[in-house]
Gaussian input, Z-matrix of N, CA and C with variables (Angstrom, degrees):
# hf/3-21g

backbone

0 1
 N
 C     1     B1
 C     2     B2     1     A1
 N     3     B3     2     A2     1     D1
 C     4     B4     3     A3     2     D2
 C     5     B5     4     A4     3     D3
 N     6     B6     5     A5     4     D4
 C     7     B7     6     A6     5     D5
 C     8     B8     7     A7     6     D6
 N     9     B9     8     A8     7     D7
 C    10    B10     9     A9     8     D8
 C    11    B11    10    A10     9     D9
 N    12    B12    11    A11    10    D10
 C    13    B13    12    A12    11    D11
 C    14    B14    13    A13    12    D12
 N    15    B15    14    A14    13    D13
 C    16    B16    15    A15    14    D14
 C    17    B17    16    A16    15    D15
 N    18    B18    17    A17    16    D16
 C    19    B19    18    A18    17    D17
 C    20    B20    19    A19    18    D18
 N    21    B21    20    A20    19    D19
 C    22    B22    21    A21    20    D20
 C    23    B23    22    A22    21    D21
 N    24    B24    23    A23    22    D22
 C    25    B25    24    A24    23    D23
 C    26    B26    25    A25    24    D24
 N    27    B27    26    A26    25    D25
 C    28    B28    27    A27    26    D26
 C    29    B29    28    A28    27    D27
 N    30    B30    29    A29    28    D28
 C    31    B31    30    A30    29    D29
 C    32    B32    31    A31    30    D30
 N    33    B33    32    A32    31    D31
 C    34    B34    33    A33    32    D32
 C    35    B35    34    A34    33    D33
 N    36    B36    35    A35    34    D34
 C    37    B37    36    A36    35    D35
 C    38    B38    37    A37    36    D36
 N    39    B39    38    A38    37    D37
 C    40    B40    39    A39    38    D38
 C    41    B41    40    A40    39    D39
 N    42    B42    41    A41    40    D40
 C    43    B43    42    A42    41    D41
 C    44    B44    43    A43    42    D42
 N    45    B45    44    A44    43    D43
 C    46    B46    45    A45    44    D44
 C    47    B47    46    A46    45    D45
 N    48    B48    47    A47    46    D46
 C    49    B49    48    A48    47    D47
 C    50    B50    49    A49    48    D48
 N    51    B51    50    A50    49    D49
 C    52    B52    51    A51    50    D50
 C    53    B53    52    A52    51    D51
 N    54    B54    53    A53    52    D52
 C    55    B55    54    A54    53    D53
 C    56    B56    55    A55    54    D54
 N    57    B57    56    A56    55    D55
 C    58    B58    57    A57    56    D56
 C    59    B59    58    A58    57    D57
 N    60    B60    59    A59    58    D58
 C    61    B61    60    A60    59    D59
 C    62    B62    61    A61    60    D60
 N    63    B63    62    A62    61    D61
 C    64    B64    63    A63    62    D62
 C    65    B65    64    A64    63    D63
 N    66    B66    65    A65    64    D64
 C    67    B67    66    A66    65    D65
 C    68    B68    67    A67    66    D66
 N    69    B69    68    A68    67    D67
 C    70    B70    69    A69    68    D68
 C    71    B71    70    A70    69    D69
 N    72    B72    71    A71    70    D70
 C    73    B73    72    A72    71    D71
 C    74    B74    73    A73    72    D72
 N    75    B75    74    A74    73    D73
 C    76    B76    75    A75    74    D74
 C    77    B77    76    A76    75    D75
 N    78    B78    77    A77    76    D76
 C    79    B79    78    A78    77    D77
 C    80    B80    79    A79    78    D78
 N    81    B81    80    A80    79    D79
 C    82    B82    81    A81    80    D80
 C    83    B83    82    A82    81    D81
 N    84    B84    83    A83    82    D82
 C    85    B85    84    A84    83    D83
 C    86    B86    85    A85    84    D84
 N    87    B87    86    A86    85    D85
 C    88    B88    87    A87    86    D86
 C    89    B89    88    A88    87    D87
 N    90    B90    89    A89    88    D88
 C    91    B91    90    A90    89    D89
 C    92    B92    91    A91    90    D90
 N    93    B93    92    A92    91    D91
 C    94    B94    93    A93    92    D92
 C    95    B95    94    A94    93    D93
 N    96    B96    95    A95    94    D94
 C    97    B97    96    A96    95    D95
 C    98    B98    97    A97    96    D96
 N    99    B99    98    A98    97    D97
 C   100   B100    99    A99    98    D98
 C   101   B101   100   A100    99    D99
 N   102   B102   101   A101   100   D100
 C   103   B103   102   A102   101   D101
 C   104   B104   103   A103   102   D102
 N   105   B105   104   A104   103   D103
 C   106   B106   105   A105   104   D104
 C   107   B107   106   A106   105   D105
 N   108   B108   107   A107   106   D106
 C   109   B109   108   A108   107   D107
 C   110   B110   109   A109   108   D108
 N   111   B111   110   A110   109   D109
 C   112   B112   111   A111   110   D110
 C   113   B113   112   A112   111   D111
 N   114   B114   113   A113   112   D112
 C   115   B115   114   A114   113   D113
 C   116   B116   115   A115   114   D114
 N   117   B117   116   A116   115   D115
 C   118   B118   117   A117   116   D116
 C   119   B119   118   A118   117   D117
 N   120   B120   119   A119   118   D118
 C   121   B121   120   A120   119   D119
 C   122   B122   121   A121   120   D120
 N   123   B123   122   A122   121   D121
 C   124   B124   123   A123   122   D122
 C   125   B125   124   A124   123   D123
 N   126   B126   125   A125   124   D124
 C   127   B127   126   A126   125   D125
 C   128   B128   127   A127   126   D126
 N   129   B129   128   A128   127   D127
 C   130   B130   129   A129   128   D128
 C   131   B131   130   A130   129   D129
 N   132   B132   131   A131   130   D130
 C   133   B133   132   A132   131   D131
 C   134   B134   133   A133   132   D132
 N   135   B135   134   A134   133   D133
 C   136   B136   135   A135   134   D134
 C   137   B137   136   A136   135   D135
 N   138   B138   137   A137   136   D136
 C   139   B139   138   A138   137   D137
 C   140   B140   139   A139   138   D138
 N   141   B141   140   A140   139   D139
 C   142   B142   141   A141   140   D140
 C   143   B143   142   A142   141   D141
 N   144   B144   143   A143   142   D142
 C   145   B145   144   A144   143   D143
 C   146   B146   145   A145   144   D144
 N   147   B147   146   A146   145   D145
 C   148   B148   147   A147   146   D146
 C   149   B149   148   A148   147   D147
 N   150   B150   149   A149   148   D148
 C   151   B151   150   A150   149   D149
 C   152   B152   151   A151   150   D150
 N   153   B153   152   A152   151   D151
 C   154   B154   153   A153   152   D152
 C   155   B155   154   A154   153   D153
 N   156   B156   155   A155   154   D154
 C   157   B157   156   A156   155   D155
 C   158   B158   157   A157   156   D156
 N   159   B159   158   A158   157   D157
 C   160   B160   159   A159   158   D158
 C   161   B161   160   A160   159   D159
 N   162   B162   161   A161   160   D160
 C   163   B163   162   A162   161   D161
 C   164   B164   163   A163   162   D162
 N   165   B165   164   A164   163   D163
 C   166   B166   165   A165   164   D164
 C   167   B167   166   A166   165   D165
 N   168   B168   167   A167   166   D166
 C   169   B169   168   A168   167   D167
 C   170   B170   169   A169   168   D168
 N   171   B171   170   A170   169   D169
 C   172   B172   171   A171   170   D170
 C   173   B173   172   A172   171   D171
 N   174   B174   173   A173   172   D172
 C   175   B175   174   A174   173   D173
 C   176   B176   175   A175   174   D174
 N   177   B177   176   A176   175   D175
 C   178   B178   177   A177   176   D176
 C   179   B179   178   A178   177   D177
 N   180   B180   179   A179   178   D178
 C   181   B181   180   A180   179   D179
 C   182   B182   181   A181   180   D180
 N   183   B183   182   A182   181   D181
 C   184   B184   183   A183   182   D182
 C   185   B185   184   A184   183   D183
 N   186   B186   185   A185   184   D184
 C   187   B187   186   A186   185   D185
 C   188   B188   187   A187   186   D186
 N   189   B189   188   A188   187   D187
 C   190   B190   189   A189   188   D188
 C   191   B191   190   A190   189   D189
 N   192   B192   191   A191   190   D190
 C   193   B193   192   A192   191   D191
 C   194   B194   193   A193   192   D192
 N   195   B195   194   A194   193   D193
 C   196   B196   195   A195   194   D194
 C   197   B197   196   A196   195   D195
 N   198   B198   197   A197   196   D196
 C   199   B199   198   A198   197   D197
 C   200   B200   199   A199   198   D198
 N   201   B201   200   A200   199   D199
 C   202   B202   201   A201   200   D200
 C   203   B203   202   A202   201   D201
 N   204   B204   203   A203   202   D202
 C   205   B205   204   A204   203   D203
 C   206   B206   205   A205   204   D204
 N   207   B207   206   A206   205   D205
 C   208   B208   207   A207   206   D206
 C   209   B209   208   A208   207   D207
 N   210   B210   209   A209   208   D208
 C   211   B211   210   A210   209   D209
 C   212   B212   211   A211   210   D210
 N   213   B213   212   A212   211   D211
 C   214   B214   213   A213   212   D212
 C   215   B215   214   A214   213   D213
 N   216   B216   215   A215   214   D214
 C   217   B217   216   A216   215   D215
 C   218   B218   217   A217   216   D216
 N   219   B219   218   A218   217   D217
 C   220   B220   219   A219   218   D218
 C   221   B221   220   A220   219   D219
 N   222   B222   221   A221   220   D220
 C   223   B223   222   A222   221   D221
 C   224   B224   223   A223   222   D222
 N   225   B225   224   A224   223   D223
 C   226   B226   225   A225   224   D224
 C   227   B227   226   A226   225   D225
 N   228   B228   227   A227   226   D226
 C   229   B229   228   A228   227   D227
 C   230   B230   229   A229   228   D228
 N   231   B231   230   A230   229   D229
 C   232   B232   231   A231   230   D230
 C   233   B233   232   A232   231   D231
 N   234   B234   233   A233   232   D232
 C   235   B235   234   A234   233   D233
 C   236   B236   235   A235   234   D234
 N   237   B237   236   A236   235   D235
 C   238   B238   237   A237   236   D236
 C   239   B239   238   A238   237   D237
 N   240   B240   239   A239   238   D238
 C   241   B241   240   A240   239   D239
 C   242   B242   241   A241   240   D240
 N   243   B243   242   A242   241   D241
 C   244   B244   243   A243   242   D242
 C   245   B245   244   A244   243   D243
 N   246   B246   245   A245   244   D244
 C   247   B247   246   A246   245   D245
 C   248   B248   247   A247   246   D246
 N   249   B249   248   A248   247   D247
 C   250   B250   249   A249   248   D248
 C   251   B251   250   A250   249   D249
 N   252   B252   251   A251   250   D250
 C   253   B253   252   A252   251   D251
 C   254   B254   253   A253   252   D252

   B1=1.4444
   B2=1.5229
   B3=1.6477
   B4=1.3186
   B5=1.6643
   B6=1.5132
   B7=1.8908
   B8=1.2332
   B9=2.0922
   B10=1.6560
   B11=2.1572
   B12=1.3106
   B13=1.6164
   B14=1.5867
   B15=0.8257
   B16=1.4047
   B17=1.9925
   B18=1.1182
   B19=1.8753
   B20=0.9628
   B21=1.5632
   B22=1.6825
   B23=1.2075
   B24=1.4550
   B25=1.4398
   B26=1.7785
   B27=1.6150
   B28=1.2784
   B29=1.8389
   B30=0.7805
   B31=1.5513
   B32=1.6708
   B33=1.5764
   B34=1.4882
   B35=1.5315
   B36=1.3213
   B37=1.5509
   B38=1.5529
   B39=0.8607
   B40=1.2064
   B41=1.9676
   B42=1.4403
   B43=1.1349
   B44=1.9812
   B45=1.2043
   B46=1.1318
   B47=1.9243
   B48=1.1076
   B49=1.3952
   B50=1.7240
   B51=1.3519
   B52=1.6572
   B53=1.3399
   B54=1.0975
   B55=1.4140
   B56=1.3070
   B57=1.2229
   B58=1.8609
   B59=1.7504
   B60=2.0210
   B61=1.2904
   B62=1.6195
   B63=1.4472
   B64=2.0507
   B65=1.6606
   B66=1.7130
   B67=1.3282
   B68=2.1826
   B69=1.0321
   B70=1.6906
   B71=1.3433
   B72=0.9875
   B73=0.8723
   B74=1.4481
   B75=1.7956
   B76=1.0975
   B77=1.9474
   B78=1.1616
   B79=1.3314
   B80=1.4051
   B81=1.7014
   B82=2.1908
   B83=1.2521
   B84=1.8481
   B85=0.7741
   B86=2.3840
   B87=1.4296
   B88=1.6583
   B89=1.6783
   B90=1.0904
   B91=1.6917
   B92=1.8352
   B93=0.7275
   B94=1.7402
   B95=1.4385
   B96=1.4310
   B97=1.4011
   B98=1.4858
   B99=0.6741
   B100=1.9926
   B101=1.9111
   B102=1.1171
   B103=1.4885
   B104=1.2148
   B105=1.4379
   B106=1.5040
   B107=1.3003
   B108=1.1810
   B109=1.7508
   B110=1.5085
   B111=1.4873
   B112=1.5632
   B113=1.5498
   B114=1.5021
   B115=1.2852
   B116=1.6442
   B117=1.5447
   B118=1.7519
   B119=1.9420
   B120=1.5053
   B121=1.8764
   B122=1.4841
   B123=1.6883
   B124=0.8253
   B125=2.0149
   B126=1.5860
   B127=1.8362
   B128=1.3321
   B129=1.3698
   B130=1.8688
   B131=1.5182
   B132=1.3500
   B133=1.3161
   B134=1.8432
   B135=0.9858
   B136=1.5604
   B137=1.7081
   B138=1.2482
   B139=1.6279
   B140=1.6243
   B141=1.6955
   B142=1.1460
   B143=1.9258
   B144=1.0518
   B145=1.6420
   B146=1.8463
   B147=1.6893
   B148=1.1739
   B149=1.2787
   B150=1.2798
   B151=1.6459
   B152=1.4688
   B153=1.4575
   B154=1.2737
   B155=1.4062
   B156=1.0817
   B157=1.4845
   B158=1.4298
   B159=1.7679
   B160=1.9375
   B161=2.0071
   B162=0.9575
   B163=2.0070
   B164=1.4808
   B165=1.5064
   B166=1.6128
   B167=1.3702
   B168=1.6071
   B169=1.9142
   B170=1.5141
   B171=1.5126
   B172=1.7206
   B173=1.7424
   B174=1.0907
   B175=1.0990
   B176=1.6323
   B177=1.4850
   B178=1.4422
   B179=1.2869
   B180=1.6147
   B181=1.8833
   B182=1.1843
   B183=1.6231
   B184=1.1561
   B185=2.1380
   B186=1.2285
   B187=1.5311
   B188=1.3869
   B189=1.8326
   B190=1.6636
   B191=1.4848
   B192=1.6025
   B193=1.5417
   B194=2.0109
   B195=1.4641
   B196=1.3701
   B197=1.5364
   B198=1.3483
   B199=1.4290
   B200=1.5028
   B201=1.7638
   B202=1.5906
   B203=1.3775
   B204=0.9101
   B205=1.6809
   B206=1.0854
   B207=1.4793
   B208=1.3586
   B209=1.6131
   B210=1.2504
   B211=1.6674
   B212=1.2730
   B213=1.2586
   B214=1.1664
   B215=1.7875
   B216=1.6370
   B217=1.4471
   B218=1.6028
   B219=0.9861
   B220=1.6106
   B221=1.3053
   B222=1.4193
   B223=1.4121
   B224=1.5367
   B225=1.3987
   B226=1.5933
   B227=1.2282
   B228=1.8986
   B229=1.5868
   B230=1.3487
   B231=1.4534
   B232=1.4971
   B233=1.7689
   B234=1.6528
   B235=2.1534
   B236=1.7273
   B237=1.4332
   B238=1.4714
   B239=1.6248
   B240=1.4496
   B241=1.5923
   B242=1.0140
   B243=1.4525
   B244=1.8452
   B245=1.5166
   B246=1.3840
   B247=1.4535
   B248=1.3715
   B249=1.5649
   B250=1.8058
   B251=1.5552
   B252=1.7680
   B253=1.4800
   B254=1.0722
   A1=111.10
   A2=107.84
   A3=92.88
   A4=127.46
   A5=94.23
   A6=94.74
   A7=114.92
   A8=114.47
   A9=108.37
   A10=84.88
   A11=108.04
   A12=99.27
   A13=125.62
   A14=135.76
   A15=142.00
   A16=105.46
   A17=94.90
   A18=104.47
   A19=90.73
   A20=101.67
   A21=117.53
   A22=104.44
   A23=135.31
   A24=115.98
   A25=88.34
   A26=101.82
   A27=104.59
   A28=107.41
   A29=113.14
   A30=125.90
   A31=110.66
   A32=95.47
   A33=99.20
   A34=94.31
   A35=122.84
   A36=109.15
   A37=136.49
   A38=99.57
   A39=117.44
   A40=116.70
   A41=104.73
   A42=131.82
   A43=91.29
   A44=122.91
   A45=119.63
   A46=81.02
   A47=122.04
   A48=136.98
   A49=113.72
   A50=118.42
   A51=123.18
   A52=104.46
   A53=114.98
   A54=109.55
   A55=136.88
   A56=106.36
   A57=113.56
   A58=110.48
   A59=110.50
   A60=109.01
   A61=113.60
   A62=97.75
   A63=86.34
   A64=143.30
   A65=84.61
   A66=93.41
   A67=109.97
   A68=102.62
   A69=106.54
   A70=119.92
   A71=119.03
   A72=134.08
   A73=120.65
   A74=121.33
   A75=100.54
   A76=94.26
   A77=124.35
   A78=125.74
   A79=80.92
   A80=96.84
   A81=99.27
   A82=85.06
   A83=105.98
   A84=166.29
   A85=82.13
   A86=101.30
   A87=115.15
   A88=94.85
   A89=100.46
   A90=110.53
   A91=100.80
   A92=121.80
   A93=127.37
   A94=109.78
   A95=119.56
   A96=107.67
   A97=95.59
   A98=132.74
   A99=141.95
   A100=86.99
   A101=136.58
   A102=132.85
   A103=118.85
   A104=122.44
   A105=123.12
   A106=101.53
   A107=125.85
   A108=117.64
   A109=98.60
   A110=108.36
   A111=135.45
   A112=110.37
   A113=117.78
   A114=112.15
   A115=102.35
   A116=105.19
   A117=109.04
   A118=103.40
   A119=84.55
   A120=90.13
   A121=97.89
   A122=141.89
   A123=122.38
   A124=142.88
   A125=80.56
   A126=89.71
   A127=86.00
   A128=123.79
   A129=118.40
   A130=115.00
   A131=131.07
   A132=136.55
   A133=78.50
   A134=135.25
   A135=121.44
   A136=93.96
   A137=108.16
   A138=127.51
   A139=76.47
   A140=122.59
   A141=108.79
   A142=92.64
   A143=124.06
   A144=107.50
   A145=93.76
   A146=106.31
   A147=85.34
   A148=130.48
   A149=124.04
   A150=143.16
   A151=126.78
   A152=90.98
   A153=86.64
   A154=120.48
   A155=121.74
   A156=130.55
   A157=130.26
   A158=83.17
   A159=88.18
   A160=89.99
   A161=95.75
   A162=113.16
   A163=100.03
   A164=118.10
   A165=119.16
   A166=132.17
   A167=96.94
   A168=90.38
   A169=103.23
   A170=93.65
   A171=100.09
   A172=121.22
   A173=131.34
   A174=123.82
   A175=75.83
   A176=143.87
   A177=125.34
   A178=124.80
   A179=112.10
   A180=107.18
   A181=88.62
   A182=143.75
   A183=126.29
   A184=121.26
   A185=112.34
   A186=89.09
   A187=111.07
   A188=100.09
   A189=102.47
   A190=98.81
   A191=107.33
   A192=102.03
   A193=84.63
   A194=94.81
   A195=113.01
   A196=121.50
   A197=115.95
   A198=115.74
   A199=142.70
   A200=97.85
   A201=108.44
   A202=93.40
   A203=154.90
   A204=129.28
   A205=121.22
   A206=126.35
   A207=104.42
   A208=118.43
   A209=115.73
   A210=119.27
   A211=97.84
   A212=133.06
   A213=128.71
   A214=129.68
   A215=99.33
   A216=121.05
   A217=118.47
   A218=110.28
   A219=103.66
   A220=122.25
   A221=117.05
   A222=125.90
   A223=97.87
   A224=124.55
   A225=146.99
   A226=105.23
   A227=98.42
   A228=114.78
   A229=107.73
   A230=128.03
   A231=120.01
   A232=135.59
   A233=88.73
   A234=86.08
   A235=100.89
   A236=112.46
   A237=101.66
   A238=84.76
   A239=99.15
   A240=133.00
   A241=134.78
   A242=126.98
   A243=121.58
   A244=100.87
   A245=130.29
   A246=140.95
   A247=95.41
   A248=112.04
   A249=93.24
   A250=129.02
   A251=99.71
   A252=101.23
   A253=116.17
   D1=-46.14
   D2=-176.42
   D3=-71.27
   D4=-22.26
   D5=-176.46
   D6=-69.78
   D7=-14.58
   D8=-160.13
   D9=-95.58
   D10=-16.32
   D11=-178.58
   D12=-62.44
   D13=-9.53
   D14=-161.77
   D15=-81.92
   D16=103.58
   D17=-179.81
   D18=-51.44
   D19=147.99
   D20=164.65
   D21=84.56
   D22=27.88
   D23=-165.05
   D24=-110.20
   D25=139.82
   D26=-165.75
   D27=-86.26
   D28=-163.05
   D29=-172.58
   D30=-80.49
   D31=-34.07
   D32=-175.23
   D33=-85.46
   D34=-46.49
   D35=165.69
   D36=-24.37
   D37=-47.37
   D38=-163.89
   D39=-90.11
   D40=-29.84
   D41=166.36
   D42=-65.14
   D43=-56.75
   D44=-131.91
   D45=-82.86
   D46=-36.72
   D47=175.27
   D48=-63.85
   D49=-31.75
   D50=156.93
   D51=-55.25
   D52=-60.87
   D53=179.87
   D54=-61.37
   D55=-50.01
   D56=161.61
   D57=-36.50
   D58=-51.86
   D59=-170.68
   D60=-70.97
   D61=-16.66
   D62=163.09
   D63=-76.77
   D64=-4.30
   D65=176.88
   D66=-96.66
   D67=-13.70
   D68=-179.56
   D69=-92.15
   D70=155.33
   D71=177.07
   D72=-88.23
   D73=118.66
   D74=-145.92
   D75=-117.39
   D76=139.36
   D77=-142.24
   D78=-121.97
   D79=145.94
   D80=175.95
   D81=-102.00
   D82=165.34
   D83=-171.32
   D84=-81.86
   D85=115.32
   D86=-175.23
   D87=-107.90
   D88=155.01
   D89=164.05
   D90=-64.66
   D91=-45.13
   D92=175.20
   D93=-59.78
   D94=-29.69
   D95=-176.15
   D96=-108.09
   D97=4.42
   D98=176.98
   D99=-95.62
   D100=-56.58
   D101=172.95
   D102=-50.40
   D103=-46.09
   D104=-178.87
   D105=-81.72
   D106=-41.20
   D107=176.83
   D108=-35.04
   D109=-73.44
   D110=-161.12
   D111=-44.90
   D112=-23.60
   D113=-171.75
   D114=-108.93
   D115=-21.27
   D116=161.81
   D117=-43.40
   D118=-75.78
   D119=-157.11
   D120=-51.38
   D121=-9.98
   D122=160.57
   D123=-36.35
   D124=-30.90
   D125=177.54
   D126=-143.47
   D127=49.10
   D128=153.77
   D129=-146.19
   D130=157.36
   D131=-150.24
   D132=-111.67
   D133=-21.58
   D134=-146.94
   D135=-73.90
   D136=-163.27
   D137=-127.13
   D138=-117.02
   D139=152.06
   D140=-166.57
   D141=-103.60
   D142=36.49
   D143=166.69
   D144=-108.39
   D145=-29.98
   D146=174.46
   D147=-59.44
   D148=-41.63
   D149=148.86
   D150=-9.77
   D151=-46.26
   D152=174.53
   D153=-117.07
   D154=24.64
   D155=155.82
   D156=-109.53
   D157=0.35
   D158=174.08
   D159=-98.28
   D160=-27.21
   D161=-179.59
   D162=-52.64
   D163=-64.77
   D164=158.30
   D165=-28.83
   D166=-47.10
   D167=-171.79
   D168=-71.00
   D169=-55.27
   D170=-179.51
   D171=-55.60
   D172=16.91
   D173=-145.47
   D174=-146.03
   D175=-57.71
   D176=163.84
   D177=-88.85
   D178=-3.98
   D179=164.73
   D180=100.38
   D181=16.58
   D182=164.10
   D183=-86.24
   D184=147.63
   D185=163.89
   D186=-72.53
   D187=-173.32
   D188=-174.56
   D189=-129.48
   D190=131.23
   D191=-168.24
   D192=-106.94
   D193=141.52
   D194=177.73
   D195=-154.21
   D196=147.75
   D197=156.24
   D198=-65.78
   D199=-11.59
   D200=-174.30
   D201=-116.12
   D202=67.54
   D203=172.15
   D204=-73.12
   D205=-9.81
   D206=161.29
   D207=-64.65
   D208=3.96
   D209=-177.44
   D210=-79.32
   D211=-22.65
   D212=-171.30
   D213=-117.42
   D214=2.86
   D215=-179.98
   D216=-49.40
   D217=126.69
   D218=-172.84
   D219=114.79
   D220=-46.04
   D221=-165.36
   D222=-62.72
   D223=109.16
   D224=134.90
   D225=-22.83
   D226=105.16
   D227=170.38
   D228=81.84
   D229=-10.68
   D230=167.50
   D231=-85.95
   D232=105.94
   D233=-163.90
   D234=-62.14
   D235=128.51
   D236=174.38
   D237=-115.91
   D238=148.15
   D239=171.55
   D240=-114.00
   D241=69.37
   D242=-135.37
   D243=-93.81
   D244=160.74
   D245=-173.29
   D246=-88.58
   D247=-8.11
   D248=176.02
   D249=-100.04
   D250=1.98
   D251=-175.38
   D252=-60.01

């Protein structure tokens, strides 16, 4: 959801983002990771898709590779891996 949201995203964008999503593996949304989201936004203002994709990493022990990490600063036990280091 979040990669297809971005206004302005052109045709080739978006093409180029179909393609990326055929190569991943795409993981549902668990009652366990819908709980840890739920108790995140408990003491956070952020946006609830972020929630639940920081809920994902932490929830199979993976880090989270991103472009914003300050979206994700704070979260207890969550490795963030940002594209800007």
């Amino acid at each position: 959801m979040e990669m297809y949201a971005l206004s302005g995203m052109s045709v080739d964008e978006q093409e180029r983002i179909d393609q990326a999503m055929m190569l991943l593996d795409i993981i549902p949304v668990t009652a366990a990771i819908a709980k840890r989201a739920g108790m995140i936004a408990r003491t956070r203002g952020r946006g609830k898709p972020d929630l639940l994709i920081a809920a994902t990493a932490l929830e199979l022990g993976l880090p989270l590779f991103t472009h914003n990490a300050r979206d994700f600063k704070g979260i207890t036990g969550l490795k963030v891996i940002s594209t800007l280091s």
